[in-house]
N, C-alpha and C positions, 0 to 999 in steps of 0.2 A: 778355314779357321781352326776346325780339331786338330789338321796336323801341326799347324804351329806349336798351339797352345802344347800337346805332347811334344813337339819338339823342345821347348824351354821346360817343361816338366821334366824331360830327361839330362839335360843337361845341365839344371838347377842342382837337382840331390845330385849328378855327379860332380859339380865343385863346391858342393857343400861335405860330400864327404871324403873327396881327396886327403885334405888336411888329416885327417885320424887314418891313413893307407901308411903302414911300417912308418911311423913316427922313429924308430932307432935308424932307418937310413937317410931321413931327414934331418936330425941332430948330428950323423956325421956329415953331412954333404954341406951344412953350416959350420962344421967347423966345431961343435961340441964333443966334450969328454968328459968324465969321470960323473960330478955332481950336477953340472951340465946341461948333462947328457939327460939325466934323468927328470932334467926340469922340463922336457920335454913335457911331460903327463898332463903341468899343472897347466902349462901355458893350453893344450889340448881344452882343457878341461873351461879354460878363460872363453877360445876359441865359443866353446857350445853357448856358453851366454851370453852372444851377439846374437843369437835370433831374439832376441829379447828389442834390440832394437828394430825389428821388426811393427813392429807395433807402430810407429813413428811414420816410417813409408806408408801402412795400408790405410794410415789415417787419413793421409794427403789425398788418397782413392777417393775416402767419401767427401772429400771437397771441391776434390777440381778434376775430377773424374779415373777412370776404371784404366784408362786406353794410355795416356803420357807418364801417367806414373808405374805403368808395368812394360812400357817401354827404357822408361831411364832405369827401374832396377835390374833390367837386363842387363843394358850397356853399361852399368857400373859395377853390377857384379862379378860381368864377365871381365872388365879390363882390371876388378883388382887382381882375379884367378891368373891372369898376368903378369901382372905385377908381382903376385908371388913367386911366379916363377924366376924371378930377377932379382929377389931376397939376399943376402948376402949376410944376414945379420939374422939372429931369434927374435929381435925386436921388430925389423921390419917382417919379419914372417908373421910374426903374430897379430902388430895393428892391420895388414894386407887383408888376413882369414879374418879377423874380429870384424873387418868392415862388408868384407863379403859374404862373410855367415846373415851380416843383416839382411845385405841385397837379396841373395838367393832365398832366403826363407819368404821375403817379403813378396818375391816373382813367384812360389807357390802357392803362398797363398791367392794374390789375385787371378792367379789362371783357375783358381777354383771358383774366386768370386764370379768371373766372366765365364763358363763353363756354364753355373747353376744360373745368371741372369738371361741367359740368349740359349739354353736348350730345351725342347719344347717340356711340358710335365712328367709326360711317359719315358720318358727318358733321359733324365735329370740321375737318376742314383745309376748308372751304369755308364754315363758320360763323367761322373765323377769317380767310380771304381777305372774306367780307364786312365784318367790321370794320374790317379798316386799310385796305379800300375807304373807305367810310364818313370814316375818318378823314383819310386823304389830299385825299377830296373837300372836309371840311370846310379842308384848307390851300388848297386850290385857289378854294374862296370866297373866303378871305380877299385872296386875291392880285387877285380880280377884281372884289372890293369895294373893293380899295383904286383899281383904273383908275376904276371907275365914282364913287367918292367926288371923285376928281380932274379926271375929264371935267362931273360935273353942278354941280363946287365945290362940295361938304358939306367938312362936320368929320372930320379921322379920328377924330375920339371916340366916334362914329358905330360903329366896328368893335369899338373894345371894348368900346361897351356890348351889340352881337348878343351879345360873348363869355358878359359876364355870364347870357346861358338857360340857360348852365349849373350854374345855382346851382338854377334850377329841377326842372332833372333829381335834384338833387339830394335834392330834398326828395322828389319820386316815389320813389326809391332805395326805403325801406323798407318801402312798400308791396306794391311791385311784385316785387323780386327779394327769392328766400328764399337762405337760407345752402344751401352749395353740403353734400349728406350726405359728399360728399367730405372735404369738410375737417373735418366734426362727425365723422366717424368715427375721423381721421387717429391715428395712432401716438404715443405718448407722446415716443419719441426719433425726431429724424431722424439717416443718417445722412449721412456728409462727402459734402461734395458739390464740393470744392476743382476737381478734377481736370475733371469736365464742365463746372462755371462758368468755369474758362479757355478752354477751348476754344469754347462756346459765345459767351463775351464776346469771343473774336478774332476768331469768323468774324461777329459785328454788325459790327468793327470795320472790318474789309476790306471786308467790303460797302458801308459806308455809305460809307466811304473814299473807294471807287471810285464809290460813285453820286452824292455831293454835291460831289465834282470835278469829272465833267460839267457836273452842274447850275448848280453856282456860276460857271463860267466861261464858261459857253455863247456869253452876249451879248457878252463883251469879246473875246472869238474872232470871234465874228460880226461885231462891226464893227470890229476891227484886220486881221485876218487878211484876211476875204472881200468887205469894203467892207459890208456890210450894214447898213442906217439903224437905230438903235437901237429903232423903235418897231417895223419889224418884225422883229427881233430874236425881243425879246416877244412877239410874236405868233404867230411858227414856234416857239416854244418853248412858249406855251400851245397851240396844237395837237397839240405831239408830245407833250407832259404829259399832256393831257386825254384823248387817245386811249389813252395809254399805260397809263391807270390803269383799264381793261377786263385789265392782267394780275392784279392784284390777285383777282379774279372766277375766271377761266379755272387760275392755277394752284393756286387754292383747290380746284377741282375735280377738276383733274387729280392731288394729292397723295394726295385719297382713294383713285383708280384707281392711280396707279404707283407712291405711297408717296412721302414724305417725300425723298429722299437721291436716288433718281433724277430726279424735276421739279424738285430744286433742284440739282442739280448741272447739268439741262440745262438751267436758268434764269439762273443763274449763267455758263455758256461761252457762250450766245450774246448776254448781255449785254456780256459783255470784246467779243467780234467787233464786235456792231454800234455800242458806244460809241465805239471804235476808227476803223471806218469812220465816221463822222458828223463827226469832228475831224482824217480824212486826205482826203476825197475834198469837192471843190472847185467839183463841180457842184451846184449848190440845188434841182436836180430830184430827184436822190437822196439829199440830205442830208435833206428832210422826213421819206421812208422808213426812211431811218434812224434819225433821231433818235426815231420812232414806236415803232420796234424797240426804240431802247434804251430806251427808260421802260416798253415793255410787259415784257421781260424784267428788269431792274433791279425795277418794283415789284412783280414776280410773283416775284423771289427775296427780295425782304423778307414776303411774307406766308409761304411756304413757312418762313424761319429763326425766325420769331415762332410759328409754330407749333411748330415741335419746340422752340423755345427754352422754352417756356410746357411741352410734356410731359414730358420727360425728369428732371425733376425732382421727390423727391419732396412731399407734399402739402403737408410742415411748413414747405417753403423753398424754393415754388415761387414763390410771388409777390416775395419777396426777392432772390432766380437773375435771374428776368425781369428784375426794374428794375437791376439791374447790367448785366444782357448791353444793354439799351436808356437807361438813364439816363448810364450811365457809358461803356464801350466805346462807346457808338453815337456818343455825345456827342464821345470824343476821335478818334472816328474819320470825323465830321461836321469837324470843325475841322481834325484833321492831314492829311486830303487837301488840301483847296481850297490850304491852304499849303503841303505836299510842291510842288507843282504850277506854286505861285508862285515857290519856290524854284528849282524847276528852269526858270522861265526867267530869274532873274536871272543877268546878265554878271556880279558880282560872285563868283558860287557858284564858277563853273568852268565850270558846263554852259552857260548860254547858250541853251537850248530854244525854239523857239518854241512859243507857245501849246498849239497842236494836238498838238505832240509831246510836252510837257510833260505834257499831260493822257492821254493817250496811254497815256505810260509809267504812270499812279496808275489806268489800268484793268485793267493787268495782276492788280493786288491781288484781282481776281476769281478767280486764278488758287489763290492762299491758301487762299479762301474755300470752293473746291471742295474741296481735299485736308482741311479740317477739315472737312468736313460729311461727306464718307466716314469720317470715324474716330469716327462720332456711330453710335448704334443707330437702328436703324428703329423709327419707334413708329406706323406706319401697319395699322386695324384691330388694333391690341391696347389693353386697358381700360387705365384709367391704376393701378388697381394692380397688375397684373400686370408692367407696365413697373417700378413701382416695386419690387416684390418679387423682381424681378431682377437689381435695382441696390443692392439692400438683402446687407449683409455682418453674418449672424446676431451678435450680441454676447450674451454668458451674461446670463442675468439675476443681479442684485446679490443676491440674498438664495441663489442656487445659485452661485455663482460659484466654478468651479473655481478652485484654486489651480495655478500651471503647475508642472511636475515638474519638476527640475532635474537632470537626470543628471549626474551627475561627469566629467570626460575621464578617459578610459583613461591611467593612469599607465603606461609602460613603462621599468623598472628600466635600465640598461646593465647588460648581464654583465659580471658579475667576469671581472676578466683573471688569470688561473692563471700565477703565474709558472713559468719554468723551471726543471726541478731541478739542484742544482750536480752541478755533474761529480764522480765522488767512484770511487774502487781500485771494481774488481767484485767481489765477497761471493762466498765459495767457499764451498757449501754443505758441512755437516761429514756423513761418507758416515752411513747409518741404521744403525742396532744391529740385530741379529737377532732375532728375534722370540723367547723361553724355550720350551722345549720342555716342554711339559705329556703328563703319562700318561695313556695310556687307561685309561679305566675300565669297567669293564663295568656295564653295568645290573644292581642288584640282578631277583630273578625277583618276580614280584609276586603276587599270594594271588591263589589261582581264586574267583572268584566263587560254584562249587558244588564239594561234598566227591565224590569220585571213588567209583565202588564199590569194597571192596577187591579183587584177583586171586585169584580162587579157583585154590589152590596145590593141585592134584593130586600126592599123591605116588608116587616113580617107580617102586615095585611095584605099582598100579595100572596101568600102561602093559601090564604082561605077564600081570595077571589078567585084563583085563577080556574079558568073554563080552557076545554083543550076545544084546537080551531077548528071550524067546522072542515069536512070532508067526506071522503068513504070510510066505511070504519072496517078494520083490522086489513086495508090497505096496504099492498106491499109497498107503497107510498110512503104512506104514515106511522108503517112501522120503522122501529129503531133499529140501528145498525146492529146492538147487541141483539134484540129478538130475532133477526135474520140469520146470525150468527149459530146463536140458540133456542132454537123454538120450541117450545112448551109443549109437552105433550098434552094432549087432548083430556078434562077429567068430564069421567061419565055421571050424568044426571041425577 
């Protein structure tokens, strides 16, 4: 499955970038002259914002799956690379490349989507720095097919029909790669994903901004500014390119080890330095070294941004995120550098720049680049669902679906205001009556509870009969219980 995938990788960027290989030998081979001829540029220029309609294609990805719609934008990019070749007119050249700039953007990007969904964690950023190896190298052919088409005098028809192998890869497609269980598993709802799709589509933008403003201007620096002949120009430029794209490789590796946010954030600051240096220092001994630097760091911070660009998102609208951050931002951000650039050196602007400082100033944009890629998540060594179920905000389900409460606001009355009372004579209390003087009464006496014995009434000539009965006398007998109690003491004679 990797060689395929690098095989349509390579053969993508190289019919995607045929079209811009000596565009002045292609407006003669059509049959253009004078004013023409030089509409060549604009029609180029139409060409690049068809990967725009990329976006369209990788949508269809998160719908009806990963595996038939990166098979059909094979087969149709590769047979329009054909069909260009068979162009007879600027018009049909142009709709041919406008429809195949779609396909092929569109086939990159899901070789990355399928890449990042089916390789294991550890090796997810160096599975994706070899593809847009692969692919860079497939522009780099194009560009040295087109010297060699022009050194040996071939056709460039020649170039787009290599493009067209990629119709072949095509049809391999359903064989070979199976649907990623990633996306067969995926969640019925995705959710929003507004807020990292900006930020991600700015920092493509700043990037490419800053790297296809070098690139673009290199040679007409080189020979206005430094005297340098045009064809070696080209040549120091295909050297620092071709050496330069061993970053693509190296920080593929390195993102696994230090993570995403740190190799691109130092991939990124020493790309601004050395691009900078390459367009201020004026010696050709250390401008090679330079210019080395800047493509080894420049396309080691695009493998690094396409890889988080590609994770971060979840599985429903992952492949849709991508061709936005790369069909769209990359696109206007591939176009508004080279002409930031150009603006800033025209005398009419105000600034007046030369070349070097011009370009200079649209490296800074790497600067951007850096502070939006710190405000990204690290997704280095974590699965992609756990990344996504972190970025996932729970929604109720529709058939439980709370209703929200609505509390009332606290109403607070104002107090009544009490008015004051009228002033009014002061009230003389009238003095109290005396209280009636009520009689005592005495209590009735109330019935005893038991009948009393009656008083045995002795009568009082008994008092002077009475004789005590005979007995013993001073008898413990006949004495009284009181004298027993207390007995008398004895009085002497």
């Amino acid at each position: 499955m990797r060689g395929l995938l690098s095989f349509i990788a390579f053969f993508a960027g190289l019919a995607g970038a045929v079209a811009a290989v000596k565009p002045e030998e292609t407006a003669i081979a059509l049959g253009l002259a004078g004013e023409e001829a030089g509409a060549i540029n604009l029609v180029l220029l139409g060409i690049t914002a068809g990967a725009i309609g990329s976006i369209v294609i990788a949508s269809m990805a998160d719908r009806i799956g990963r595996r038939p719609v990166l098979a059909a934008a094979c087969i149709a990019g590769g047979a329009l690379s054909a069909l260009t070749a068979a162009s007879t007119s600027l018009a049909m050249f142009a709709a041919f490349q406008f429809a195949a700039r779609t396909f092929t953007v569109a086939a990159l990007v899901l070789v990355v989507i399928v890449a990042v969904e089916e390789s294991p964690t550890n090796v997810r950023g160096r599975t994706i720095g070899r593809l847009t190896f692969f692919g860079a190298l497939g522009v780099a052919a194009a560009t040295l097919g087109g010297q060699a088409v022009e050194t040996l005098g071939g056709d460039w028809r020649i170039l787009h029909l290599s493009g067209s192998l990629l119709l072949l890869a095509g049809i391999a497609v359903p064989g070979r790669i199976k649907e990623p269980n990633l996306w067969v598993s995926r969640p019925a709802k995705t959710q929003g994903v507004a807020i990292q799709l900006f930020q991600t589509g700015s920092l493509f933008f700043f990037t490419y901004a800053a790297a296809l403003s070098a690139l673009g201007w290199w040679r007409i620096y080189a020979a206005e500014q430094r005297g340098i002949a045009d064809q070696r120009g080209g040549a120091l430029m295909a050297i620092g390119y071709g050496l330069g794209l061993a970053g693509y490789l190296i920080a593929g590796r390195l993102q696994d080890n230090l993570g995403r946010r740190r190799t691109g954030s130092l991939f990124l600051f020493l790309a601004c330095l050395s691009t900078i240096g390459v367009f201020q220092v004026g010696n050709e001994q250390l401008m090679v070294p330079l210019m080395v630097l800047a493509a080894f760091f420049g396309t080691g911070s695009l493998a690094v941004i396409t890889t988080l660009g590609a994770e971060i998102f979840p599985t429903g609208a992952r492949a849709t995120s991508l061709a936005v951050s790369r069909g769209l931002f990359a696109t206007l951000g591939g176009i508004g550098g080279p002409l930031l650039a150009g603006a800033l050196t025209d005398p009419n602007s105000g600034f007046g720049l030369a070349i070097g400082d011009s370009v200079s100033v649209t490296a800074l944009m790497y600067i951007p680049a850096i502070m939006l890629l710190l405000t990204l998540p690290e997704t280095n060594t974590r699965e992609l669902r756990q990344i996504e179920a972190a970025a996932e905000i729970p929604e109720p389900d529709e058939e439980y679906a709370y209703e929200p409460v609505v509390v009332p606001a606290r109403v607070t009355h104002p107090s009544p205001t009490v008015p004051e009372p009228l002033a009014r004579e002061p009230v003389v209390p009238e003095p109290a009556l005396p209280e009636p003087l009520v009689p005592e009464t005495k209590p009735e006496p109330q019935p005893l509870a038991y009948e009393p014995e009656p008083e045995k009434v002795v009568p009082e000539s008994d008092y002077f009969d009475w004789q005590p009965e005979p007995g013993p006398a001073n008898s413990e007998e006949t004495r009284s219980e009181e004298e027993r109690d207390h007995p008398s003491e004895p009085t002497a004679n």
